[in-house]
N, C-alpha and C positions, 0 to 999 in steps of 0.2 A: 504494500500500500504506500502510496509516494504524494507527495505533496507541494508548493511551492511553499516554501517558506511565510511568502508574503501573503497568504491568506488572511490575516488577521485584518481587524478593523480599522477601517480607514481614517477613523478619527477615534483617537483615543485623551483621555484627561491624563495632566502632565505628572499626575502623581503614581499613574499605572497606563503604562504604555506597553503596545503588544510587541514580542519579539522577533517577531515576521522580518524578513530584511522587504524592503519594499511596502511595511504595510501603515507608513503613516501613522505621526504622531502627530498632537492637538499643540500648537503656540498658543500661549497664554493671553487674553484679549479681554476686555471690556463685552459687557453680554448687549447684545443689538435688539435684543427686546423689548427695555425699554423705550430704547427711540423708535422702533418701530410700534407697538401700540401709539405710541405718544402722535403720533404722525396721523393716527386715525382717531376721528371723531367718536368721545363716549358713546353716543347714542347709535352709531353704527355697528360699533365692537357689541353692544347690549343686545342690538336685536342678532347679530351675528351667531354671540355665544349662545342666544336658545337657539338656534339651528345648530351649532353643534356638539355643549355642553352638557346641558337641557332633556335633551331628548329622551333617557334613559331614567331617570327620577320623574320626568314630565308625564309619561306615559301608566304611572303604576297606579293612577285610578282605578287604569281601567280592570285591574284584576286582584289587587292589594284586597282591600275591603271586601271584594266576592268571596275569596279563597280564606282569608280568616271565618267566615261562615257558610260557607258550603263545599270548602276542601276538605283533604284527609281526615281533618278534627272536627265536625262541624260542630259550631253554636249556634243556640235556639235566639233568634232575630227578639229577642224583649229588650224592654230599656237598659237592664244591667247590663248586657252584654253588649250593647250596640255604644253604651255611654263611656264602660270601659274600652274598649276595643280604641274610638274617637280618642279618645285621652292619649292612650298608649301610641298612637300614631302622630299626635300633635308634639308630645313631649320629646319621641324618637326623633321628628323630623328637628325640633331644637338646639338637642343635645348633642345628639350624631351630625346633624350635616351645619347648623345655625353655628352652635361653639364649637366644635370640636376639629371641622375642617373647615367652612367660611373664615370662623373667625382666627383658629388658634393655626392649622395645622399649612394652612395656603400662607402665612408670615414664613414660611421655609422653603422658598425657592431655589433652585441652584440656577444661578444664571438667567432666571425667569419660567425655565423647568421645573413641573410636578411629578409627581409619582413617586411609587416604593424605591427607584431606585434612584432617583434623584434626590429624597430624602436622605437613601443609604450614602451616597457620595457627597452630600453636606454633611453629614456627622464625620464619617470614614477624614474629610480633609480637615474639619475644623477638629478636632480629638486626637489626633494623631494613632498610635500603636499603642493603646491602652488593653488590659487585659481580657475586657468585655468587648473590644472589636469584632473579634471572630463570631462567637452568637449574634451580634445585630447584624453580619455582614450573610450571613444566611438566613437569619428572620424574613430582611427585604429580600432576597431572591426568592424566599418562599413566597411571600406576597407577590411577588413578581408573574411568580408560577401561576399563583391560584388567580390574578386580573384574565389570565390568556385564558382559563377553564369560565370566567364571567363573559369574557368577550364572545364567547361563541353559545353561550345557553340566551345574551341578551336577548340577541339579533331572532333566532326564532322563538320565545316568550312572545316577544313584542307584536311580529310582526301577525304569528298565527292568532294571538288572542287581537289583534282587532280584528282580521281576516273574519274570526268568529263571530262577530257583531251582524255579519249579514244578517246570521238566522235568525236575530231576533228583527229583523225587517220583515223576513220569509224565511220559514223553517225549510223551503224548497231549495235555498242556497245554501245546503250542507253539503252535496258534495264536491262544489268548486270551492272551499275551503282550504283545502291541504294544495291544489294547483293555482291558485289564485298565490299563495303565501311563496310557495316557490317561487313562483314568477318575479314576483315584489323581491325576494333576496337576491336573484339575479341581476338582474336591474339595477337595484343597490350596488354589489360591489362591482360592478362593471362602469360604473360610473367615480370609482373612487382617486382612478387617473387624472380626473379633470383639480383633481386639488381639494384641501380643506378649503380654502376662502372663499373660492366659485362654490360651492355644496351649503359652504354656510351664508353666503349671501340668498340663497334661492331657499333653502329651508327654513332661513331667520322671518322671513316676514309670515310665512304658514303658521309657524311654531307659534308668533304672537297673537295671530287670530285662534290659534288650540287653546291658548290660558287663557284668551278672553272668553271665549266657550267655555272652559269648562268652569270660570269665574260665575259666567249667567247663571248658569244650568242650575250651580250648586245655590245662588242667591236664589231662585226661583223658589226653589222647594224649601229654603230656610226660611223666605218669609211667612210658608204658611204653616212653620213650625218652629218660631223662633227659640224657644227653650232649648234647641238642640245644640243651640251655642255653651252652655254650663258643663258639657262633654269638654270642654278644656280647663275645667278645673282638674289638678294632677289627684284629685280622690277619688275620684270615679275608676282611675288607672290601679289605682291604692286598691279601692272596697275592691275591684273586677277578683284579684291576686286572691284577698282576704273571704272570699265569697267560694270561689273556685280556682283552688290552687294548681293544680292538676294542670286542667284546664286552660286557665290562661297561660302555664309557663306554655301550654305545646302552642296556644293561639301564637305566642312569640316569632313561633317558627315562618306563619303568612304576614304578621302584624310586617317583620322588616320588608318584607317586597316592597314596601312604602318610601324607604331608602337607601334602597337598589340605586344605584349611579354616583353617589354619594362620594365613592372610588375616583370617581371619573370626572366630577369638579376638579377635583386635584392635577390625576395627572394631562386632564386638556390644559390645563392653566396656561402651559407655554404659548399654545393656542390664540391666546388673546390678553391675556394679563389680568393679574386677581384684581383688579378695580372692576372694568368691565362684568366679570363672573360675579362679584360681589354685590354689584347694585341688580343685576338679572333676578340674584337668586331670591332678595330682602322686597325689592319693589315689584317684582312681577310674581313672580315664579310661586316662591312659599305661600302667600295670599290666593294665587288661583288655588293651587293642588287644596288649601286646608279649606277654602269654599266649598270644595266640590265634594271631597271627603265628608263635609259637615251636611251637604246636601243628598245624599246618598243615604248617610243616616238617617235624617231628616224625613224622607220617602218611605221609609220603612215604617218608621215609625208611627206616620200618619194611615198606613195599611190593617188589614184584619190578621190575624195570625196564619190565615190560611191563604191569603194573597202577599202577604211577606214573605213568609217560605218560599212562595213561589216567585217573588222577584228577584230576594238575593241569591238567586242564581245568575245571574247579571243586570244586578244594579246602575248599571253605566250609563249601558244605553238604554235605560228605562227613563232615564231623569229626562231625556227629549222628549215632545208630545211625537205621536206616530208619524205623523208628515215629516217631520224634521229628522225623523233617525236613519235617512239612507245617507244624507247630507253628513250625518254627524259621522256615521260608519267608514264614508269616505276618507272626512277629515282626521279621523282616529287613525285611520292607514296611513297618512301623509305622514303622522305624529308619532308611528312604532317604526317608522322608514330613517327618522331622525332619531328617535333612540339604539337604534342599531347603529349610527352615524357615530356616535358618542363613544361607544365605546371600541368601534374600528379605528377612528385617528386616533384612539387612547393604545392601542395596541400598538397603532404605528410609533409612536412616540417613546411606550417601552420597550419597545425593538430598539429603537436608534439607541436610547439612551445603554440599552446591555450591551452594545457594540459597540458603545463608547467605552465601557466600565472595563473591557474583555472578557463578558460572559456569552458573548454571540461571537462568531466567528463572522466575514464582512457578508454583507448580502446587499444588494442592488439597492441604492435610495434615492428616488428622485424629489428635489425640493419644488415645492409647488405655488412658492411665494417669496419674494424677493425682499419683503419686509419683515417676517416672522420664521426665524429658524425653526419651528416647533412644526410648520405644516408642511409636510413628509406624503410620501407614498411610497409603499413596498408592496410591491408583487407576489412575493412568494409569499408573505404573510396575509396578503388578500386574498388571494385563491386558495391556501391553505383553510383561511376559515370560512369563505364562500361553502367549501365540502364539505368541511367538517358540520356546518350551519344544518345545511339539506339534510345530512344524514339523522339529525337529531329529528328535524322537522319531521320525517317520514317515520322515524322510527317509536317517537311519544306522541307523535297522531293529535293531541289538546294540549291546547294550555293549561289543561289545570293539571295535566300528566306530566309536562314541564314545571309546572310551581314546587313539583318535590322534588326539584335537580336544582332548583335556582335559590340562591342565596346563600347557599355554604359557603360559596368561594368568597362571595363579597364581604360576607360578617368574620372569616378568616383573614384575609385581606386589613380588613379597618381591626380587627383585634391585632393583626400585627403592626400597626398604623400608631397604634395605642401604645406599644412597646418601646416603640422608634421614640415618640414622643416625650418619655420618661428622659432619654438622654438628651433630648435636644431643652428640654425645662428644667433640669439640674446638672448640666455640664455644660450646655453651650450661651444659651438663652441666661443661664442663674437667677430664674424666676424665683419671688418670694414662696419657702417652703410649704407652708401651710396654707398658701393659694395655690401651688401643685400638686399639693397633695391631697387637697380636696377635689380638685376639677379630674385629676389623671383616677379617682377612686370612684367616681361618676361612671368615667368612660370605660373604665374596667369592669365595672359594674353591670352596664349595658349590653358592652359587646359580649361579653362571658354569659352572659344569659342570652344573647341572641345566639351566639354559635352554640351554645348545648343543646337550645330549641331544636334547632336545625341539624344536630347530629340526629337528631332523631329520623331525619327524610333519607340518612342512606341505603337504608332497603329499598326503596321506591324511587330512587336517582338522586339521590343526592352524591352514592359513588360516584359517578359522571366526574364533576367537576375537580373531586378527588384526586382522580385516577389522573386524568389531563394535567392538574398541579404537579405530580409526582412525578410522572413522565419529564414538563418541562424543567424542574426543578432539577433532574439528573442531569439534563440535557446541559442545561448550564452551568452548574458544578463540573460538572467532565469536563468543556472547554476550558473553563476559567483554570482548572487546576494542571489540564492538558499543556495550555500554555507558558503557566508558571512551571513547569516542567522542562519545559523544552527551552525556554531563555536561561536557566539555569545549566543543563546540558551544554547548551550553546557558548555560554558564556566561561567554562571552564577549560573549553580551547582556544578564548577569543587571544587575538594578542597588541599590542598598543598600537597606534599609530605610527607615532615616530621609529619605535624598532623597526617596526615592516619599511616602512620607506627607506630607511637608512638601511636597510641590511637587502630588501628586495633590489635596490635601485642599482646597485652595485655586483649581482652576481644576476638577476634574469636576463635573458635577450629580450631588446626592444622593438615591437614591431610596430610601423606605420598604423596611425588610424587613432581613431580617442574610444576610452572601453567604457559605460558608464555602469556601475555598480549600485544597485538600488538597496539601501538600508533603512531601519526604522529609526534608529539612533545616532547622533554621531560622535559616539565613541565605539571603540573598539574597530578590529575591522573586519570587512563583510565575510559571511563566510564562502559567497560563489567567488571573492579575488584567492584565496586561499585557494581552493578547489582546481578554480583555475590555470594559478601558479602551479600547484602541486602536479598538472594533469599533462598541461601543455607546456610547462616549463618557458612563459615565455610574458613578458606584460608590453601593452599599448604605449604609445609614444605620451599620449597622456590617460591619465586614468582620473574619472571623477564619479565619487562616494557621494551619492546623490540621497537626499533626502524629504519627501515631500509633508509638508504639515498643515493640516485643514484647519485654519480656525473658527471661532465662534460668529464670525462678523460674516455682512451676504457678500463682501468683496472685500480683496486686499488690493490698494492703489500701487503702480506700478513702479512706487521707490521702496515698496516695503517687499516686493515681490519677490527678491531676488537677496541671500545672505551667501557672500564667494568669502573662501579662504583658502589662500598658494598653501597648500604643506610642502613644496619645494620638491624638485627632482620630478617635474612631471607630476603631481598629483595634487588633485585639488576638492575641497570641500565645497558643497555645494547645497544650499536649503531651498527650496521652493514655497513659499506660503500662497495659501490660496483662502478665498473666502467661501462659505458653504455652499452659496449659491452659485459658484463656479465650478463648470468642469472642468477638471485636471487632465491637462494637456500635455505631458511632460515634450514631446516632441516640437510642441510650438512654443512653448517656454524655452526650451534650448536654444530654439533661432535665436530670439531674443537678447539672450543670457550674454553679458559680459565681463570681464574680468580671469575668465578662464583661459586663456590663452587667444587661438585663434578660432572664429568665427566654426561654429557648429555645422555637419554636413550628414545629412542623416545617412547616404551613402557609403559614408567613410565610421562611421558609429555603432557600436555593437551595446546593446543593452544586456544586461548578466543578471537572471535573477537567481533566486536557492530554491532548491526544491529536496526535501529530506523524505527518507525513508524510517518509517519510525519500527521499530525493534519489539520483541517482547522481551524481556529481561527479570532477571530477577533482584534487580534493585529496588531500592523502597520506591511505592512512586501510587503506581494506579495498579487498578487488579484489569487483567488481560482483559475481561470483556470491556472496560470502560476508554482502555488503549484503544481496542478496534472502533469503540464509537468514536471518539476522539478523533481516531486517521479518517474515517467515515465523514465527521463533520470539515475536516482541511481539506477532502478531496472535494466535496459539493460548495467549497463559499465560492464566492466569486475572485476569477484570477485577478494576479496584481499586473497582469499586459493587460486585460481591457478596460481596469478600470484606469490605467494609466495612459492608456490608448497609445498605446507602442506598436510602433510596425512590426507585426507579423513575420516578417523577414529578415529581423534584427534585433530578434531576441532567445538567447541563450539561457538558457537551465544546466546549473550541474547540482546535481543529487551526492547527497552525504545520507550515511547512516547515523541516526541518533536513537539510541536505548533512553525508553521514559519510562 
């Protein structure tokens, strides 16, 4: 099994850089997020991020409130239970998404990036090698794991439970149901090329007409049942517990469908910037959903016991009169098209960022905005859960067969969210004691009851998102440690610069022509000039140890472009910086490039990169099957010729064996 060396990720952070020769290291830069939100109008970033923030919290009307009383556990629709239920939803959506990530947990940006691992790589750089590293540095890749097991139950939740809204139009349209829902998710990621900000310009202004709906719908039925507002007093949530113990803890389990996405404020954040997300979720967003939720109770309650039974069975699309519910059915599918939306660029974003971290090996990324680093599209990861999506879809047939697969990963996830948080409010932050230890004894408190709830759904799919967690979770430990393996190996044959020049310069033969050497670092030296040297006994008239480094910013202006340095005797140091939103051209940058001698001639230029043969061994390291996965994942990333876009006809590989 053989690989190029330079498979590794193309931008990596300066504090863990991959050991790939060719694979790109990150220059340290000022973060372009904030001037680019800055650059755009609040009120357009506002309606923006509900098309693409939004969507995934936005849409758990529609099945949140059903499934706490007529899913797997069902409760009898009377006030105790309808008043609890309200409570426990208002308080969740508070606690959980109002303090815990609007308020508390979005102040921890890295660079204007969200998510578990963007968190992990703010603590990891501000804490340094402290003894408790290790645990948090696998917490968030668990969290990591378990967002990719959410990303793919979102998308068909969302989109088959409004799919299902037909039949309460006409029970005659059940069986375009499950072909309808398909279509909708096709469509969707086939559309994800065109960019987050094209996707969220067109879904923002729907999304706004969804919360003003579902704002009416719920004022409708409140006014003709105003008391149903007292459900947000936190005793009702109290007596629910005290009345029926049992009971409510399992109701816990559908209660959180309610703040489902909650995940995904966070990590969209790069997306648009926590002001934008933060005025959405306070003045639009939480007012609709707690309208609607309150109007929904509000319905039942003004029903008889035998026509309430039979409503909450979906509640939703009852709150429209009948002329209005094919309208609303419609608009509910626009609005699970955008919850699906939410957590696909959330995916793409923990993609990029674990191929920053080097827990991804490189994979194709195209940037899809020239003002916000954070909007990405990746291909493999979009057709990846396009399939994986369908398959669920076909194979749990309902939504409510989906609601016991959905939620373990996300209240896992924010229970790990919860952990991180501990070190970032007594080591980084040194918030007052006794105000973090009261607030972090809340959110421990929540999430540990939500996730127990919800252990309860793994016979009935809750393995699902398990299984998907634990899979990726190996997938990315194996690289990350694959790596640090093999820099290691690599690095204990490397040998200095100067020795090699000074001792190379004076016994090889010199031949016509310039060799360029693609490395990740510039220390040490590469190992294909070694290879090389060793094979062919013979070095270039000039030799140049080329270096390329993506930074944070969408362009590097063309004095910062270019960092030369003579190491004398023929051989010269050379760095390339590039902005994200730029392709790496290394062939047209050489035209360019001066201070290296004479004028660059692709002709006369031979590019060298490494490609290693990796060993099994019985040194300490990896156990053999996680080696094979390891060479498995360097054979499938993407080469370092085409991301470098080298001619084809002027580039050389020599392979080395390396035991890991």
């Amino acid at each position: 099994m053989t690989d190029d060396c330079g498979s590794g990720g193309p931008v990596t952070t300066p504090d863990q850089a991959t050991p790939a020769d060719g694979a790109g290291a990150a220059a340290p830069a000022e973060s372009s997020h904030a001037t680019g939100h800055a650059r755009d109008g609040l009120g357009k970033l506002v309606i923006a991020a509900m098309g693409i923030v939004f969507g995934d919290i936005g849409t758990s009307p529609i099945y949140a409130f059903r499934e706490t009383f007529a899913g797997h556990h069902p409760l009898d629709p009377d006030r105790l239970h309808i008043f609890g239920v309200l409570s426990l939803i208002f308080w969740s959506l508070m606690i959980v998404v109002t303090i815990k990530y609007v308020s508390i947990i979005m102040r921890a940006d890295n660079k204007g990036e969200g998510g578990s691992l963007a968190l992990l790589a703010l603590i990891s750089r501000q804490s340094g090698h402290k003894r408790w590293t290790g645990p948090i540095v696998m917490l968030g890749v668990f969290a990591t794991a378990l967002f990719y097991g959410d990303s793919m139950i979102t998308p068909a939740m969302s989109v088959l439970s409004a799919s299902e809204g037909l039949t309460t139009v006409d029970p005659r349209f059940g069986p375009i149901v499950l072909p309808l829902a398909v279509a909708i998710l096709i469509g969707l990621f086939a559309i994800q090329s065109r960019g987050t900000a094209k996707v969220g310009q067109l879904f923002g202004p729907i999304m706004a007409v969804y919360f003003l709906t579902l704002a009416t719908l719920g004022i409708l039925h409140i006014a003709a049942n105003p008391s149903i507002l007292l459900a947000l007093n936190p005793w009702y949530a109290l007596q629910f517990f005290l009345t029926d113990k049992l009971v409510a803890f399992l109701a816990l389990g559908s209660v959180v469908l309610a703040v489902t996405g909650a995940e995904a404020l966070y990590t969209d954040m790069g997306h648009f910037g926590r002001n934008p997300i933060r005025v959405s979720w306070l003045a639009i967003v939480l007012p609709a959903l707690m309208l609607n939720y309150l109007g929904q109770g509000a319905m039942i309650m003004s029903l008889s016991p035998g026509a309430a039974a039979e409503t909450i069975k979906n509640p939703f699309f009852l709150l429209a009169p009948e002329a209005l519910r094919l309208p609303l059915v419609i608009l509910v599918i626009l609005a699970s098209i955008i919850a699906s939306q939410a957590v696909i660029s959330g995916a793409f974003s923990l993609t990029q960022q674990a191929i920053q971290l080097g827990f991804m090996p490189r994979l194709k990324i195209t940037h899809t905005s020239a003002s916000a680093q954070g909007q990405i599209y990746i291909p493999v990861i979009n057709w990846g859960l396009l399939v994986i999506v369908i398959l669920l879809v076909m194979s749990f047939r309902t939504s409510s067969n989906l609601a016991a697969a959905y939620g373990i990963a996300v209240t896992g996830a924010m229970f790990i969210d919860s952990c991180l948080l501990v070190v970032l409010l007594f080591s980084l932050w040194k918030w007052n004691r006794l105000l973090s230890v009261g607030a972090l004894a809340v959110f421990f408190l929540v999430d540990s009851a939500y996730f127990a709830a919800n252990l309860t759904k793994v016979p009935d799919g809750g393995w699902f998102p398990l299984m998907v967690g634990l899979v990726i979770f190996t997938l990315l430990t194996t690289w990350s440690k694959g790596r640090g393996l093999m820099m290691e190996r690599l690095r204990e044959s490397a040998m200095p610069i100067p020795v090699f020049v000074a001792s190379a310069a004076n016994s090889a033969v010199r031949v016509p022509g310039t060799a360029v050497f693609l490395t990740s670092t510039p220390d040490g030296v590469p190992h294909a000039l070694l290879h090389n040297l060793k094979h062919n006994k013979v070095l270039h008239e000039r030799v140049v140890l080329l270096t390329v480094k993506v930074a944070d910013l969408p362009t590097v202006g063309p004095a910062k472009r270019y960092q030369v340095e003579d190491l004398g005797r023929g051989f010269f140091r050379l760095i390339l910086n590039y902005g994200f939103m730029e392709e790496v051209d290394v062939p047209a940058a050489l035209a360019g490039a001066s201070g290296c001698g004479v004028p660059f001639k692709m002709m006369e230029t031979s590019f060298f990169l490494a490609r290693q043969t990796l060993l099994p061994s019985a040194r300490p390291g990896m156990r053999i099957w996680r080696e094979k996965l390891f060479a498995w994942m360097l054979r499938n990333a993407e080469s370092a010729m085409e991301f470098f876009r080298l001619p084809t006809n002027r580039v050389i590989e020599l392979g080395s064996q390396v035991e890991i």
